[in-house]
N, C-alpha and C positions, 0 to 999 in steps of 0.2 A: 653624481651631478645630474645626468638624465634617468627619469625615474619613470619608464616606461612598460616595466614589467606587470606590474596591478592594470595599468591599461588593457594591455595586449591581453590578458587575463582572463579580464570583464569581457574585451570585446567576444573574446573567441567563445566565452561560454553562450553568449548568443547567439553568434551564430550558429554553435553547434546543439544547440537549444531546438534551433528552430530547425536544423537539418534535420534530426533526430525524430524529431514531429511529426517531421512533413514524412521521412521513409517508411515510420509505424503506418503514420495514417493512410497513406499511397497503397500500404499492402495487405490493410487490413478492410479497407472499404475506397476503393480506389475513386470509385462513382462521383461519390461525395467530395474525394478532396478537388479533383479536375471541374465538379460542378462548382465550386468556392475559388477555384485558383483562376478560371476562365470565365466568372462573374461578368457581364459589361455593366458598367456604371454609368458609363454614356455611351451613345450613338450619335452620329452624324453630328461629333462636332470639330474642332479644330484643330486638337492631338486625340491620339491612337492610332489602333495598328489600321493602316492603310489596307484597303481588302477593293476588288471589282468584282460587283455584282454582272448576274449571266446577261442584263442588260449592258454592258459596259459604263456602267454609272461607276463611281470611285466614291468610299466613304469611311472614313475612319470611325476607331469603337475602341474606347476605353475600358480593358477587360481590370481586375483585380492586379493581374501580373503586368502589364502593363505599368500599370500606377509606381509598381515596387522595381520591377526593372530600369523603366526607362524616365522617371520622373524623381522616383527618391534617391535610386542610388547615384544620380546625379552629384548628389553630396556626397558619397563614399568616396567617388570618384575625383571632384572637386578639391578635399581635403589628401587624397593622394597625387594628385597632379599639384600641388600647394606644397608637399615635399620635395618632388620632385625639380621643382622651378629652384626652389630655393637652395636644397645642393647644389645647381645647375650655374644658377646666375648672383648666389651674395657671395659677400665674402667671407671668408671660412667652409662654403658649401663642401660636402661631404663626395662631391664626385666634380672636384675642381684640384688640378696640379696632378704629381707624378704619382700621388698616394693609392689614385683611383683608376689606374691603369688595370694592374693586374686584374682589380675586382670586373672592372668592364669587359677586359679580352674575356675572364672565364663565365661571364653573363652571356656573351655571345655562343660561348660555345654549351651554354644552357639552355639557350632556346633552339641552335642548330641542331643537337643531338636529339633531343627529340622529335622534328620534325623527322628527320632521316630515318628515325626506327620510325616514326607512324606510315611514313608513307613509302617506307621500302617492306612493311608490313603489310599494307594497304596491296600493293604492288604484288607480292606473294602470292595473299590470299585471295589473289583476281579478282577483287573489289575496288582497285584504285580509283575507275569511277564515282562511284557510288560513295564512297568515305574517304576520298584528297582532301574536302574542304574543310574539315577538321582537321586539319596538319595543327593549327594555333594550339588548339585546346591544350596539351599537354607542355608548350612553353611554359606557361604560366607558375609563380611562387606564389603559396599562400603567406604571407611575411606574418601576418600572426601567428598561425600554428609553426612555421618554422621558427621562427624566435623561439618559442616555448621550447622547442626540442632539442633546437639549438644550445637553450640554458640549461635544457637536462644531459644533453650528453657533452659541450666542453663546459659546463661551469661559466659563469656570470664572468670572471675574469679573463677567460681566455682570446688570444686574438683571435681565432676564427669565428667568433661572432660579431667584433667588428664588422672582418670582413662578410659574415652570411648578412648583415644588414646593407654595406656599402653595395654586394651582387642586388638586396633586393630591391632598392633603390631601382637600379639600372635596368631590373627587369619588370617594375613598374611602368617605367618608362618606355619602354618595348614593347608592353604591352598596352598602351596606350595607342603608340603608336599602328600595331596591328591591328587595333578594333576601328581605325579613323580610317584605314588605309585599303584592309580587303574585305571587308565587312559592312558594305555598305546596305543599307537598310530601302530598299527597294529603288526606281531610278537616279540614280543621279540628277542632282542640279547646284551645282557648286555657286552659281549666279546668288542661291538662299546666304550664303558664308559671307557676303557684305553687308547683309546684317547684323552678323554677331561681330565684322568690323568697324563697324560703323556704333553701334553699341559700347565695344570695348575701347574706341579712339574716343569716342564725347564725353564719358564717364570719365575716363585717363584727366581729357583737356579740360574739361570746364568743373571737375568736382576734386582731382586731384591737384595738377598741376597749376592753373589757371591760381588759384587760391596762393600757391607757395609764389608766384608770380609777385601778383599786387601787394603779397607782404612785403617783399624786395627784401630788406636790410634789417626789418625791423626782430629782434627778438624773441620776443611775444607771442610771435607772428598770429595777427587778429584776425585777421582772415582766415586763414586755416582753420584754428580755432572754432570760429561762428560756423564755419561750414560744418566741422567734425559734430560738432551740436547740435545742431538743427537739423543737418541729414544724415549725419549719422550713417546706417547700412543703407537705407533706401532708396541710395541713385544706383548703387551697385546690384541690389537685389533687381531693381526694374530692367538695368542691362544683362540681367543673368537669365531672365525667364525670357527676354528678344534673342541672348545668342543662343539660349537652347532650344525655341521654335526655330530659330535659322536654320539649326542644326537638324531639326527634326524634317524641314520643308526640305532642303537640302541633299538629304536622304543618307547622313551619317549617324551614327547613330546617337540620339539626343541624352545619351545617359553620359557623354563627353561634353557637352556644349556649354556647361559653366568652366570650362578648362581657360578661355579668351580672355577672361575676364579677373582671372588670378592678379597676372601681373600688374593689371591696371589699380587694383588696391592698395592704400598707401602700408607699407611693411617698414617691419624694420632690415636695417642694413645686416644682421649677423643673425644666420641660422640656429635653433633650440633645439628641433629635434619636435616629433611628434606630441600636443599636449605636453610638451616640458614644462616642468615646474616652475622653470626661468619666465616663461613667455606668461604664466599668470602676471607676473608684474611688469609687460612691456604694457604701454600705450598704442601700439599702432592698431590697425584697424583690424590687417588681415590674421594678426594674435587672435583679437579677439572674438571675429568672426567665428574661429576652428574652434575653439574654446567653447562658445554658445553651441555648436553642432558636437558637441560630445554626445550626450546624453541622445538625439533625435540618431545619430549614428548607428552609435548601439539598438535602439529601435529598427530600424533600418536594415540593420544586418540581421536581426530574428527574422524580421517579414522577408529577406532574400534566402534564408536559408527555406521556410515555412514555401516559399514561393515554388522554389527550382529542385530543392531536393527529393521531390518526391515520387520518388521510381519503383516499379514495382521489379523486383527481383528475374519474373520472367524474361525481363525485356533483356537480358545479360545477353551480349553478342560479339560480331567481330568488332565493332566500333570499343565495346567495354576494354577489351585486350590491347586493340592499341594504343588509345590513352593509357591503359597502365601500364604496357611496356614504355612507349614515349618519355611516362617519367620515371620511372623506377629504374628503368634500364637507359635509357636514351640522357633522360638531367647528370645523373653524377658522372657519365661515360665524359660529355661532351664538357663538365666542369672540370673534370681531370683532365682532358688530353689538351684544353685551350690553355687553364690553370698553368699548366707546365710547360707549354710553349712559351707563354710569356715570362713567366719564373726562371726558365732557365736559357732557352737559346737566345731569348731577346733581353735576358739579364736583367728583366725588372725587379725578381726577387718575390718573397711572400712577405709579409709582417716579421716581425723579430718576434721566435718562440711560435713559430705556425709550422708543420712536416708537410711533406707532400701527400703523407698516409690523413693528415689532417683535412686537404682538401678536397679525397675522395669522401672523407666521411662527410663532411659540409655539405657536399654535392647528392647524396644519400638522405640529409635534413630538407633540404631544398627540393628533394622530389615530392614535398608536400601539396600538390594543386588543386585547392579545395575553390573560394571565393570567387578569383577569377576565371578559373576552368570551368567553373558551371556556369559564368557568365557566357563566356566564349562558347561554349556548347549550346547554349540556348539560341546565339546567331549564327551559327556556322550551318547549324540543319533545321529545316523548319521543325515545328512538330509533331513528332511520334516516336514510334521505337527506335529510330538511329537515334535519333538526339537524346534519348533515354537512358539507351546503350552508353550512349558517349559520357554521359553524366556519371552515368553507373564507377564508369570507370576515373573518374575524376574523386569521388567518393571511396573509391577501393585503394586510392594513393596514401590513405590515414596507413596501409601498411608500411609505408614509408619510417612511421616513426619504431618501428622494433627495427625492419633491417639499419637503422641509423644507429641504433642502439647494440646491437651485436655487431656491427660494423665499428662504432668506438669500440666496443672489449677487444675484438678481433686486431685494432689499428693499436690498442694502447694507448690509448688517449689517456693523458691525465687531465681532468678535471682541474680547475684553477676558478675557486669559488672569491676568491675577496673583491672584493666590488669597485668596480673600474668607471670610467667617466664612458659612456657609448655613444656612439652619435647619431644620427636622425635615424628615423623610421618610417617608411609610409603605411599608406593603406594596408 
């Protein structure tokens, strides 16, 4: 039914495209790639990275990584926060009722675990100063490459890919959360966020609602109609580039700021799932918006991988090790021991035909944090060799997918290939 695999497929060889690119080119002529990634394109104008000259003048500069972090992946982000709403708030959503219990307790205990290895790491190796604020980085699910390995090691049929999709869902959403929350993008001024409310309420009332108003009773509904027509995406695109300057003046990070603006899109009432094949033939608006951003997406994800991944090998450090203990060690620890709390003393149960040996191996697939770990790394430290290091190690989590794989031989996993109906997907 949902035919998500050739997606995830496409996207991931992009980005691993562009990862790949960017580590040769990083280590091979390093000069060259930081002089191309750290480009300005503009100065002194009204986004980029905010900097104070020795005068106490303040001026923003539009570098290369700039544009691909904080302006395009807006949409990555966009189109996974657009998942997430809609498990969240339609109905049938994929983390609504008792289904979504268990996957949410052992999310929590996905991102707990790792925090606790990074920073009782951190704590050891008498650095907790210096590298706490990468506690986040290692939360993080890459849900593409886990999907992928997910399908190679239980099989397209089995339920623990349900559930590694309904955990990434929720760790999406977490990780959203984190980046809005402790990560703020130099001072604060939350006073900027009645912008992107004020944006997100007028586009709602006057180009969604207001229209299904004055139809009242009628069928047809003409109004609606004339508006869907004539404006089409472009009251919503004009509210989306306001809440994401809100967001940027703000001082949150503006690669979330078309997030306000989701629910104000008129949708349909029952979720598809990522690019489902369903949703090519709904009419509503926010269908077809995600639909048009397929292809710019996959763009998008080559230029963040070309962007961020480009580390020179020397910089491997303490920050490298704790991200990849965090996930390696820290994600499947904290998805087993939550997983089974809630499985068994609180009697929620796992899926019918899911072991508990299955849900340390899930949690082994899941320690993949590639997309958003180099994101979170790139805010967490400014730049140089920790945030390097920190990437480094977000990059060295691809180990993840053999110990998954000698962890199903090891668990006995049977494989269950016949092809099942799956449900939504994010970012």
């Amino acid at each position: 039914m949902y035919r998500v695999w050739n997606l995830l497929e496409k996207n991931s060889q992009f980005l691993l495209v562009g990862a790949v690119t960017a580590l040769i080119w990083a280590n091979v002529s390093p000069g060259s790639y930081h002089a191309l990634v750290d480009f300005p394109l503009l100065e002194d104008g009204l986004i980029g990275h905010l900097s104070v000259d020795a005068d106490g003048h303040a001026h923003r500069t539009v570098t290369l990584h700039y544009l691909i972090n904080d302006v395009l992946m807006a949409l990555f982000f966009a189109v996974a926060g657009k998942e997430v709403w809609e498990a969240v708030a339609l109905r049938g959503g994929a983390l609504r009722g008792r289904k979504a219990i268990t996957p949410l307790i052992a999310t929590a205990g996905g991102m707990l675990g790792p925090i606790a290895v990074y920073l009782v790491g951190a704590a050891l190796l008498g650095k907790f100063a210096a590298l706490a604020d990468g506690w986040a980085i290692p939360t993080a699910t890459d849900i593409a490459f886990s999907y992928l390995v997910g399908r190679l090691v239980f099989g397209a049929g089995h339920p623990a890919v349900k559930f590694l999709l309904l955990l990434a869902i929720a760790d999406d959403a977490g990780g959203l959360l984190i980046l809005a929350t402790f990560y703020p993008q130099g001072n604060l001024k939350p006073e900027w966020l009645i912008l992107s409310l004020a944006a997100t309420l007028a586009t709602y009332f006057l180009v969604n609602r207001l229209p299904r108003v004055l139809d009242g009773d009628r069928q047809d509904r003409p109004v609606s109609t004339i508006v869907r027509q004539k404006l089409s995406f472009w009251p919503y695109l004009i509210a989306g580039i306001l809440s994401w300057f809100g967001f940027q003046q703000a001082g949150i990070h503006p690669a979330l700021g078309l997030l306000p603006i989701i629910p104000a899109i008129p949708h349909s009432d029952i979720e598809f799932g990522i690019f489902a094949k369903e949703e090519e033939h709904q009419t509503d608006l926010l269908n077809w918006i995600e639909h048009r951003l397929k292809a710019p997406i996959q763009i998008v994800l080559l230029l963040f991988g070309v962007a961020n991944a480009g580390v020179e090998f020397s910089v491997i450090g303490e920050a490298t090790w704790l991200v990849f203990a965090g996930l390696i060690i820290g994600k499947p620890s904290g998805i087993l021991l939550l997983g089974w709390f809630a499985a068994r003393p609180l009697g929620l149960g796992l899926p019918e035909g899911m072991r508990m040996k299955d849900l340390f191996v899930l949690g082994c697939v899941a320690a993949i944090g590639f997309t958003v770990s180099l994101f979170v790394a790139g805010v967490a430290f400014p730049p140089g060799q920790v945030q390097d290091a920190a990437k480094m190690g977000a990059l060295f989590s691809f180990a993840a997918t053999a110990i998954a794989i000698v962890a199903g031989k090891i668990a006995g996993v049977e494989r269950r290939d016949l092809p099942v109906a799956a449900p939504v997907v994010s970012g």
